[in-house]
Structures are given as structure tokens and as C-alpha cells.
Biopython code that builds the backbone (N, CA, C, O; Angstrom):
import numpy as np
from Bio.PDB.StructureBuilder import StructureBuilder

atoms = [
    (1, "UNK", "N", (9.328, -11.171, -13.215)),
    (1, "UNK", "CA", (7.940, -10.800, -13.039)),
    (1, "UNK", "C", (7.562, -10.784, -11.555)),
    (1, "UNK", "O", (6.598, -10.067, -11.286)),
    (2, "UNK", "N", (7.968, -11.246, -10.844)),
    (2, "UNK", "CA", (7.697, -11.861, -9.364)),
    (2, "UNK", "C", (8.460, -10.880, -8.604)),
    (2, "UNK", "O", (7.949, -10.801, -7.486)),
    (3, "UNK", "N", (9.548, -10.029, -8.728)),
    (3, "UNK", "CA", (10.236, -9.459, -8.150)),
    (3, "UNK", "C", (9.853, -7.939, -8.538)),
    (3, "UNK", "O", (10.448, -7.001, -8.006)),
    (4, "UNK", "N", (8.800, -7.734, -9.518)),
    (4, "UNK", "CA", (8.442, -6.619, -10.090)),
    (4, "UNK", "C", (7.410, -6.385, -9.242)),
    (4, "UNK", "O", (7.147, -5.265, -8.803)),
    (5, "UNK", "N", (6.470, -7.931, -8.842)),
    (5, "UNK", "CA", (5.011, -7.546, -8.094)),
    (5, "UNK", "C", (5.240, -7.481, -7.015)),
    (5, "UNK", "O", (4.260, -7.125, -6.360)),
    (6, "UNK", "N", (7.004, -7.843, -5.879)),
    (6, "UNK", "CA", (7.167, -7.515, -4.817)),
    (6, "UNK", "C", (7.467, -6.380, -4.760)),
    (6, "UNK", "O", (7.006, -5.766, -3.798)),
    (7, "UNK", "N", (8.187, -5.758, -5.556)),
    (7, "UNK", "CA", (8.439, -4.148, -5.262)),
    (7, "UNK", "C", (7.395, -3.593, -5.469)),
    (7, "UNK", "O", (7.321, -2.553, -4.815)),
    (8, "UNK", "N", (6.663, -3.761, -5.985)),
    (8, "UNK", "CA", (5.415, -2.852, -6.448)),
    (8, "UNK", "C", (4.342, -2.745, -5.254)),
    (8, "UNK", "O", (3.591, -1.791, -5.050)),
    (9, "UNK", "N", (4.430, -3.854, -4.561)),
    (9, "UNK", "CA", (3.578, -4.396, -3.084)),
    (9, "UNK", "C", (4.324, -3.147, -2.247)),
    (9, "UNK", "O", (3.991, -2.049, -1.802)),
    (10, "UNK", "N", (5.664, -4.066, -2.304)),
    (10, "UNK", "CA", (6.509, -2.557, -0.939)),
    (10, "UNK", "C", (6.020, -1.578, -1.429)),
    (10, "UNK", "O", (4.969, -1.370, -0.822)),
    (11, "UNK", "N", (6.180, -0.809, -2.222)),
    (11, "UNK", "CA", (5.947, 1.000, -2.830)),
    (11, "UNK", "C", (4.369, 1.017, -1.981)),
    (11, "UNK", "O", (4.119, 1.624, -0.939)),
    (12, "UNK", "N", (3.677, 0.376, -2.582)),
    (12, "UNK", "CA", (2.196, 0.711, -2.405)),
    (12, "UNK", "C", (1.754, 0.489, -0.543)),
    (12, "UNK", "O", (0.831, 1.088, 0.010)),
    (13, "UNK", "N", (2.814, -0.643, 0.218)),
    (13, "UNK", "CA", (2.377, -0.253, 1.483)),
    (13, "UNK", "C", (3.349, 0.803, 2.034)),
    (13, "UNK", "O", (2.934, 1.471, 2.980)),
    (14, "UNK", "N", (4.220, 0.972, 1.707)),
    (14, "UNK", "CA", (5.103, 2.452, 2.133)),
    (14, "UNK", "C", (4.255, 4.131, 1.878)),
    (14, "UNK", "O", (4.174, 5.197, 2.487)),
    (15, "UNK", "N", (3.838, 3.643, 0.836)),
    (15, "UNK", "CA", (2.745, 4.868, 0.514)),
    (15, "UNK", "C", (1.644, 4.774, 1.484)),
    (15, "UNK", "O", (1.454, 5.854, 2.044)),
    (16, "UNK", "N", (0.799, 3.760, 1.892)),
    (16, "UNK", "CA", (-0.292, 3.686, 2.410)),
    (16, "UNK", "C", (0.311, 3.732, 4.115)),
    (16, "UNK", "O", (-0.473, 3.925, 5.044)),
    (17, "UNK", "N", (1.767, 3.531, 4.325)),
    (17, "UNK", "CA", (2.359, 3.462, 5.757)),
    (17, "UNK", "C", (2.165, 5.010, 5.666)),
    (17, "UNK", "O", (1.117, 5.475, 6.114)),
    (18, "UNK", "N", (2.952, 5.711, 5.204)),
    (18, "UNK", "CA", (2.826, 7.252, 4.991)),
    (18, "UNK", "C", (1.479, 8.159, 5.030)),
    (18, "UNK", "O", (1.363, 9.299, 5.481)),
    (19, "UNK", "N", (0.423, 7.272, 4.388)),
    (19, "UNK", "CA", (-0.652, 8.310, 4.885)),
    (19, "UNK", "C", (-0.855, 8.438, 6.162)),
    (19, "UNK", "O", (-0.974, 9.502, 6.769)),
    (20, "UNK", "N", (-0.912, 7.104, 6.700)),
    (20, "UNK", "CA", (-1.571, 6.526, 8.059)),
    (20, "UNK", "C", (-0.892, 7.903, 8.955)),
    (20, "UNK", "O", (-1.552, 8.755, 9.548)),
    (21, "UNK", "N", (0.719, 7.821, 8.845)),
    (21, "UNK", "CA", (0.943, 8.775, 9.575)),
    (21, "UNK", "C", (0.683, 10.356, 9.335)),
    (21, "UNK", "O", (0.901, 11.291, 10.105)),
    (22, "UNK", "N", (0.227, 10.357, 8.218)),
    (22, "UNK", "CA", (-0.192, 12.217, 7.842)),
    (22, "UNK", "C", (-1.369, 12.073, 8.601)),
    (22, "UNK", "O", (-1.735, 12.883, 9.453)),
    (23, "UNK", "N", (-1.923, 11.104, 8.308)),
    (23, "UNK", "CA", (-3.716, 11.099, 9.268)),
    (23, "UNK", "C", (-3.122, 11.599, 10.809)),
    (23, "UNK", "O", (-3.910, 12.295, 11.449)),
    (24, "UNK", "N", (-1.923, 11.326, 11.390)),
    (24, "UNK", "CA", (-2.078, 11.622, 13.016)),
    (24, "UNK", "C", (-1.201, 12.918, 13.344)),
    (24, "UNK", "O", (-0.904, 13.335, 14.464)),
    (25, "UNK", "N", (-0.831, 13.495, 12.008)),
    (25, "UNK", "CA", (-0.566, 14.920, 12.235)),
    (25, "UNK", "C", (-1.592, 16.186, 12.323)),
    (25, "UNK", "O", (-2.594, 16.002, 11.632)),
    (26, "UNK", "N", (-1.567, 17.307, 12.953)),
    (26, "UNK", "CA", (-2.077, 18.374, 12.627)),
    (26, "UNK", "C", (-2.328, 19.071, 11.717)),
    (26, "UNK", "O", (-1.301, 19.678, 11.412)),
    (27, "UNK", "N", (-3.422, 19.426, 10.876)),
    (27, "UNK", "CA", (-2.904, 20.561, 10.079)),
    (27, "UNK", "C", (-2.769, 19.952, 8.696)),
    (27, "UNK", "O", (-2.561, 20.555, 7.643)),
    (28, "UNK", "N", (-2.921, 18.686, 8.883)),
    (28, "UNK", "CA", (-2.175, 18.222, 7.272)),
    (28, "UNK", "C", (-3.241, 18.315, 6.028)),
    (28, "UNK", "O", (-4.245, 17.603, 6.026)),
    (29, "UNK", "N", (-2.952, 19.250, 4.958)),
    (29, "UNK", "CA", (-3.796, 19.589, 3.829)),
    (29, "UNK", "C", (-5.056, 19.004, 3.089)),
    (29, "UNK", "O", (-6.053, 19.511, 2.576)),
    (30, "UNK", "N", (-4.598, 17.754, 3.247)),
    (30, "UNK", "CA", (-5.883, 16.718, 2.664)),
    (30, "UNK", "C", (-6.501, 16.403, 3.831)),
    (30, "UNK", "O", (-5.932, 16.324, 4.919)),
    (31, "UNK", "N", (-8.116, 16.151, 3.543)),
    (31, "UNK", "CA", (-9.132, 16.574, 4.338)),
    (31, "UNK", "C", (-8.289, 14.830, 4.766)),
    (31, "UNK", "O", (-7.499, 14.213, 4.051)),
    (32, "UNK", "N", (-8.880, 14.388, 6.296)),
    (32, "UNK", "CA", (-8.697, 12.921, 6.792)),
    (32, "UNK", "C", (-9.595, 11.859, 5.844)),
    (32, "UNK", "O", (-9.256, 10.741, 5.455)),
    (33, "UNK", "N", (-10.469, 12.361, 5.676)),
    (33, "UNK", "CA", (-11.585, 11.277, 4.897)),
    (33, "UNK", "C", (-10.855, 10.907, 3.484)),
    (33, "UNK", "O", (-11.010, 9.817, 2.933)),
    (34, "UNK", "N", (-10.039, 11.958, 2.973)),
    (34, "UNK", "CA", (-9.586, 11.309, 1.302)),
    (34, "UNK", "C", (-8.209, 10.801, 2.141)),
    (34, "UNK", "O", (-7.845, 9.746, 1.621)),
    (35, "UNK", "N", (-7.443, 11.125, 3.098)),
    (35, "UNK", "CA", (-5.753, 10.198, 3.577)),
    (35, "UNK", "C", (-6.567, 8.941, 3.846)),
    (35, "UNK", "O", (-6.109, 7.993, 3.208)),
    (36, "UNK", "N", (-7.478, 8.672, 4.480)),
    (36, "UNK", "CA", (-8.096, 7.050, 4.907)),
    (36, "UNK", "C", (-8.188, 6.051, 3.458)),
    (36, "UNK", "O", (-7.584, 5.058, 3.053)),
    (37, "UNK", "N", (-9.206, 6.851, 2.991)),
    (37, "UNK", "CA", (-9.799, 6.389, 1.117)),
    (37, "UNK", "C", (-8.142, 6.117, 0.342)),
    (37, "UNK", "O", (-7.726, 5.075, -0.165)),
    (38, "UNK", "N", (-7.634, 7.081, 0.441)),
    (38, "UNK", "CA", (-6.065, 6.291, -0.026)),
    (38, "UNK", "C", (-5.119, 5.638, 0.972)),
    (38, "UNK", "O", (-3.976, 5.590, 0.518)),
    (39, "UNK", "N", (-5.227, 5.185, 2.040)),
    (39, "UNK", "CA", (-4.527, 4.713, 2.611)),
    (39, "UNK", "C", (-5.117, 3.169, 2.424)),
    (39, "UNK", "O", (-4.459, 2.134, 2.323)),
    (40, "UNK", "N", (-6.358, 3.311, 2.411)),
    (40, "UNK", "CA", (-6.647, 1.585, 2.257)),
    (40, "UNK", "C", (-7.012, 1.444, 1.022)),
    (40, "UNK", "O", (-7.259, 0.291, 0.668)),
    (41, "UNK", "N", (-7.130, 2.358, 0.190)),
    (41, "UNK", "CA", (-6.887, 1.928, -1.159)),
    (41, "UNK", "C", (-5.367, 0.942, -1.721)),
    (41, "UNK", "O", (-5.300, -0.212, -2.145)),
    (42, "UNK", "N", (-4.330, 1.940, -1.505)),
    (42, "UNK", "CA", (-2.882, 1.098, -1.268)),
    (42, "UNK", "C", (-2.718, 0.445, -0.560)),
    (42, "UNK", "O", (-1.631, -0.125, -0.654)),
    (43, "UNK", "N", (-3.562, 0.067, 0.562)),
    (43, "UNK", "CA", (-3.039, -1.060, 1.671)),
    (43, "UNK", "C", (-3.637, -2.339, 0.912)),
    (43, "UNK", "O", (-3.229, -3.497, 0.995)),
    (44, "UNK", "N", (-4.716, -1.837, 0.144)),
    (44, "UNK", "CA", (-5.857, -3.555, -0.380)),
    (44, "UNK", "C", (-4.759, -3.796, -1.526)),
    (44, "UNK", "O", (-4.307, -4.933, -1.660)),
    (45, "UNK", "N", (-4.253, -2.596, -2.478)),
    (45, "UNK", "CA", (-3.341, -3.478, -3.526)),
    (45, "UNK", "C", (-1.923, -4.086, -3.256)),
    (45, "UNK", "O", (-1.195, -4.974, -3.701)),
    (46, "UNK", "N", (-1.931, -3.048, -2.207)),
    (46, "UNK", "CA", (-0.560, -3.496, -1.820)),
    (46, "UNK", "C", (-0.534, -5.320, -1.431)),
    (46, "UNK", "O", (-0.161, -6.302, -2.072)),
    (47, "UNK", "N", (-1.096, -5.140, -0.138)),
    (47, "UNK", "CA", (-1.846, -6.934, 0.149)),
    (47, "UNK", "C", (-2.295, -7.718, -1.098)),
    (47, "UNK", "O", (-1.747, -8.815, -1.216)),
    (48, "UNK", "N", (-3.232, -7.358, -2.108)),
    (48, "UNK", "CA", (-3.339, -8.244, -2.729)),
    (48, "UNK", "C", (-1.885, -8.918, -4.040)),
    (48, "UNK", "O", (-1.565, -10.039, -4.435)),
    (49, "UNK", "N", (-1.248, -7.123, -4.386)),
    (49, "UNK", "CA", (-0.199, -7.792, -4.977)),
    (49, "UNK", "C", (0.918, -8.902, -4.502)),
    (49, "UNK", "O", (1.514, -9.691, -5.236)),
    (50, "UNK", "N", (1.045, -8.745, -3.019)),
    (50, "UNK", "CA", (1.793, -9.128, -2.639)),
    (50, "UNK", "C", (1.528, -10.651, -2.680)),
    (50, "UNK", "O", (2.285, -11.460, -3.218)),
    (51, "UNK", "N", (0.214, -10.992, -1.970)),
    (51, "UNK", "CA", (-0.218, -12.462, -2.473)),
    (51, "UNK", "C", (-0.244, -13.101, -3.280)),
    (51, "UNK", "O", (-0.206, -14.315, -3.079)),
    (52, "UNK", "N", (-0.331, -12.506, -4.757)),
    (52, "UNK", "CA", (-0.108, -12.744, -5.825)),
    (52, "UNK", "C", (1.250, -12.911, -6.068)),
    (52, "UNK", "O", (1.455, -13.773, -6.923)),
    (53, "UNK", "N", (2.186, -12.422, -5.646)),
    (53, "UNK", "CA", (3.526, -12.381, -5.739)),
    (53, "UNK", "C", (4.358, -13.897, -4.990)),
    (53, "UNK", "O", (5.269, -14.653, -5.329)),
    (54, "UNK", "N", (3.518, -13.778, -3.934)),
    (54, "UNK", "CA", (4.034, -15.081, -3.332)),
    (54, "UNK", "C", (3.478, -16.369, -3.575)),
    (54, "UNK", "O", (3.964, -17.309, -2.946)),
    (55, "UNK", "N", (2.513, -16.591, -4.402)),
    (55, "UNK", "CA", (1.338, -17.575, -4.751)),
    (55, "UNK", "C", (2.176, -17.722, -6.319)),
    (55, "UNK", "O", (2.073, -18.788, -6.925)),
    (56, "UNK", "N", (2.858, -16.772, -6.807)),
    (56, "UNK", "CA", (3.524, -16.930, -7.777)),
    (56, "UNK", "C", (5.132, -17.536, -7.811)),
    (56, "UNK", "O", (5.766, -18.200, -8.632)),
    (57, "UNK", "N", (5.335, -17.144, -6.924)),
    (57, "UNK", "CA", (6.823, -17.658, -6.427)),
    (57, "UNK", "C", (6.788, -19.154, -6.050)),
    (57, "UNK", "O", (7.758, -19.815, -6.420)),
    (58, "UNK", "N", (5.708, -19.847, -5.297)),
    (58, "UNK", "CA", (5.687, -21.266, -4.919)),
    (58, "UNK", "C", (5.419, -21.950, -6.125)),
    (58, "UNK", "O", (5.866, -23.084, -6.302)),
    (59, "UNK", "N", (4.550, -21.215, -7.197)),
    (59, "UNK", "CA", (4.236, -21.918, -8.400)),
    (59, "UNK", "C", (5.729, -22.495, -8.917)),
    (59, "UNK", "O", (5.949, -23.642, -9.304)),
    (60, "UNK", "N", (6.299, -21.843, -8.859)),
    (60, "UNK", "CA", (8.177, -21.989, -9.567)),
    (60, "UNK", "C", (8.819, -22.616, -9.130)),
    (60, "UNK", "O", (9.970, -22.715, -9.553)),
]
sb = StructureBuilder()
sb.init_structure("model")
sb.init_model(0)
sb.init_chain("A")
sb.init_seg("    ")
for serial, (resi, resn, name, xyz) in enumerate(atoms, 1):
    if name == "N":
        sb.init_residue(resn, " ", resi, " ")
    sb.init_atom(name, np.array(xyz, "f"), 0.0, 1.0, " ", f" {name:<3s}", serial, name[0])
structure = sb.get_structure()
């Protein structure tokens, strides 16, 4: 279970690493205002799963 909510943390800040950088390209299709809205959308779950993940791991 604990190793499910760490990968799931990585995916979601790799995704939210990835917008950040579409935000500092040219040209890129999605308006900047919805890459931000999902970039810290996945950055807050990402962070919070991850805390959860490690708050779960000391429990053990």
C-alpha cells in the first residue's frame, strides 16, 4: 500500500514537473492559465500523497 502511494506521488510530480516546463515554452497549445491550474493541481496531490506515504511508513 505504501509503495503504491509513493509511486503514485512520483507520477503526479513528474506530471506537474512537465507542465512547469511547457509553461516556459513558446507556442505551447494549452492556454498558460489551465498548464498553472494543473501543474499545482498535481503538485498539491502529489505533496500530499507523498506525506501520507511517509507518515504511513513510520507507522510500521
Amino acid at each position: 500500500m505504501v509503495s503504491i502511494l509513493f509511486l503514485i506521488s512520483i507520477i503526479c510530480l513528474l506530471a506537474a514537473f512537465f507542465f512547469v516546463l511547457s509553461l516556459m515554452k513558446p507556442g505551447f497549445y494549452p492556454p498558460k492559465k489551465l498548464l498553472k491550474k494543473r501543474a499545482s493541481t498535481l503538485m498539491g496531490t502529489g505533496l500530499i500523497l507523498l506525506l501520507a506515504a511517509i507518515l504511513l511508513s513510520s507507522i510500521k
